[in-house]
VOZA-811727 format. One record per residue (C-alpha): residue number from 1; x negated, z, y. Coordinates in steps of 0.05 Angstrom, whole numbers. Layout:
BEGIN
NUM | X | Z | Y .
...
//
This chain:
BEGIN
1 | 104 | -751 | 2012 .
2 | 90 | -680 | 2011 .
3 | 112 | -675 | 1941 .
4 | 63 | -727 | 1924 .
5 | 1 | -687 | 1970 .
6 | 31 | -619 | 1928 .
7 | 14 | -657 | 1872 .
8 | -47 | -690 | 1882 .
9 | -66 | -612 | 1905 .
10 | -50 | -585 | 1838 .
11 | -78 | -638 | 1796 .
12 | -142 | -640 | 1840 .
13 | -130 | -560 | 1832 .
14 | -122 | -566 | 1762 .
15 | -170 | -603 | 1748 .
16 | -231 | -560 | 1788 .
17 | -206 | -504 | 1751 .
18 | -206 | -535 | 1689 .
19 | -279 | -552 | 1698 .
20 | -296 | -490 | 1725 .
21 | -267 | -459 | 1657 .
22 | -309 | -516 | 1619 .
23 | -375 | -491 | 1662 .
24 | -358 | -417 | 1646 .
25 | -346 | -439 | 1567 .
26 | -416 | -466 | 1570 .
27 | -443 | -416 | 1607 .
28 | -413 | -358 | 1559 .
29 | -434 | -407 | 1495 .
30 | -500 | -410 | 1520 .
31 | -508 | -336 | 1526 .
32 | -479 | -332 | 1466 .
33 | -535 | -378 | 1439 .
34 | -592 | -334 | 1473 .
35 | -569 | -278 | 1443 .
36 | -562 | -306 | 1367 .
37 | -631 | -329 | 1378 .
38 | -661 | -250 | 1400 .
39 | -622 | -223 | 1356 .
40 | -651 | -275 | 1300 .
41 | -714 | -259 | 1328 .
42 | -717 | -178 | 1320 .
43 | -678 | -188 | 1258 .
44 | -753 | -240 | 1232 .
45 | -790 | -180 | 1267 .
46 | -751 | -120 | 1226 .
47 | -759 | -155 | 1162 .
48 | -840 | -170 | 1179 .
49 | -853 | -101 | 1191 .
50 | -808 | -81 | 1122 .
51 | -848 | -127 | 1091 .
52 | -915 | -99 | 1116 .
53 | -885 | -22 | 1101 .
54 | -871 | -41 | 1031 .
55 | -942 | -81 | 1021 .
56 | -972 | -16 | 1038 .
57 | -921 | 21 | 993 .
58 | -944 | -25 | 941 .
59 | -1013 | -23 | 952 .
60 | -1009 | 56 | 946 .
61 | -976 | 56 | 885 .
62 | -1024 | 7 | 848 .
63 | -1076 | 47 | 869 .
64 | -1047 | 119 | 842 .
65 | -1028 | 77 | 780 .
66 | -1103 | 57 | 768 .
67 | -1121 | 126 | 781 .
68 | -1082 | 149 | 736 .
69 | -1104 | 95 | 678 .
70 | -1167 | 113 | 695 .
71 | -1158 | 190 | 689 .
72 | -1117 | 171 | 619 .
73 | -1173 | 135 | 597 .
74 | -1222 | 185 | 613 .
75 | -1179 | 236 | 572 .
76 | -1181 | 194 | 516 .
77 | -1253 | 187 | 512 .
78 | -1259 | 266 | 514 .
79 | -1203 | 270 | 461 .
80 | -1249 | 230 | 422 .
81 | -1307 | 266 | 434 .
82 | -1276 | 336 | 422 .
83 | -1241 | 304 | 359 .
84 | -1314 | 278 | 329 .
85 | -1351 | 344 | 345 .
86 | -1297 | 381 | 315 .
87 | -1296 | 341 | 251 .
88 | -1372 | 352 | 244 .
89 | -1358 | 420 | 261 .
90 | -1307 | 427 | 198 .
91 | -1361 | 391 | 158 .
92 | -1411 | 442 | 169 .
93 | -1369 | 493 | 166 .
94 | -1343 | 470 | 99 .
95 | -1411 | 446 | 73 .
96 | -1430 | 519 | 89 .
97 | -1368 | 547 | 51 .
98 | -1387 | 499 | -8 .
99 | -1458 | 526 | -5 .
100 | -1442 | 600 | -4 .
101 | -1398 | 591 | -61 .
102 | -1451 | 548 | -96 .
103 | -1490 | 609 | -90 .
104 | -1442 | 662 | -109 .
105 | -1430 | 624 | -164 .
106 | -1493 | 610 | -189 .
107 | -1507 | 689 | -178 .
108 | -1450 | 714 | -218 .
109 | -1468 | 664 | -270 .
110 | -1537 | 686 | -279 .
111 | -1513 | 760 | -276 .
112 | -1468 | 748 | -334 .
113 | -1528 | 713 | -375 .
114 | -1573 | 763 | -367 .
115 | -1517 | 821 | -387 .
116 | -1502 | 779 | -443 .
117 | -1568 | 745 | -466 .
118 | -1619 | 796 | -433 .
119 | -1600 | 861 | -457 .
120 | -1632 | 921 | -417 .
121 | -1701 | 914 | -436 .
122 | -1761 | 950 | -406 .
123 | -1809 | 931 | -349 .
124 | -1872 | 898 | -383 .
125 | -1912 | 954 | -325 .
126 | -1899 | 1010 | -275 .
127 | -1930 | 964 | -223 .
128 | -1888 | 910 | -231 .
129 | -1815 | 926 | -200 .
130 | -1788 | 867 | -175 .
131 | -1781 | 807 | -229 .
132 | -1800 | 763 | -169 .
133 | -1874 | 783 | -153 .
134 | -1893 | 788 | -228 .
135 | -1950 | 814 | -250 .
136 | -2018 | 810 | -206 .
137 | -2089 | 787 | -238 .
138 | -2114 | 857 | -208 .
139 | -2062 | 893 | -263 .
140 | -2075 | 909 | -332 .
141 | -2015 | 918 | -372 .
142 | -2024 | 1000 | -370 .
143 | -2018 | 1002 | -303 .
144 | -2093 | 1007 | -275 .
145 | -2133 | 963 | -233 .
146 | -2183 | 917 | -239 .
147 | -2239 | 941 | -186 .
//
């Protein structure tokens, strides 16, 4: 009979112990749990506050990138600007250039006419020096004055 007692005691043994390992499983999955859930949780918290960083990041960026369009486009307006004046600039300049030759040429022409056609013929009066002012009414042709 004590065999069977010895046995009942070490399956009645067995068995506490058995759920005593079954409570401790639980208790050890269920920690286990907890902890995959914090963990999930600060991992969800992490990537929120990544996610706000790079927002910002972004936000930044698209703002230095206007900027910058903006400064681009406001270079290219004064490109434009510089580009026009200096155009009208050559113009004149070369408007000038065709002028002054205009001139010179029109000089040298009427130099070589008057050497060739002209001659070197006398003043029609001592008063009268310059081709330009021709003669006055005042002026005889001898040189005196009408008073």
């Amino acid at each position: 009979m004590s065999g069977i007692v010895a046995l009942a005691v070490a399956t009645a043994y067995s068995a506490y112990e058995g759920r005593k390992a079954r409570k401790d499983a639980e208790r050890q999955q269920e920690r286990a749990l907890q902890q995959q859930k914090a963990d999930a949780e600060a991992m969800r918290t992490e990537v929120a506050r990544q996610t706000a960083e790079y927002s910002r990041q972004s936000a930044s960026l698209e703002q230095q990138a206007q900027m910058a369009k903006q400064q681009f486009e406001a270079q290219q307006l004064q490109y434009a600007e510089n580009k026009l004046a200096m155009e009208q600039k050559a113009k004149e300049v070369q408007a000038a250039a065709d002028e002054e030759r205009r001139k010179a040429a029109a000089s040298e022409a009427s130099a070589l006419k008057a050497r060739t056609r002209g001659g070197r013929r006398a003043l029609l009066s001592q008063e009268r020096l310059t081709p330009e002012l021709g003669v006055m009414d005042t002026q005889l042709g001898t040189g005196m004055r009408i008073q």
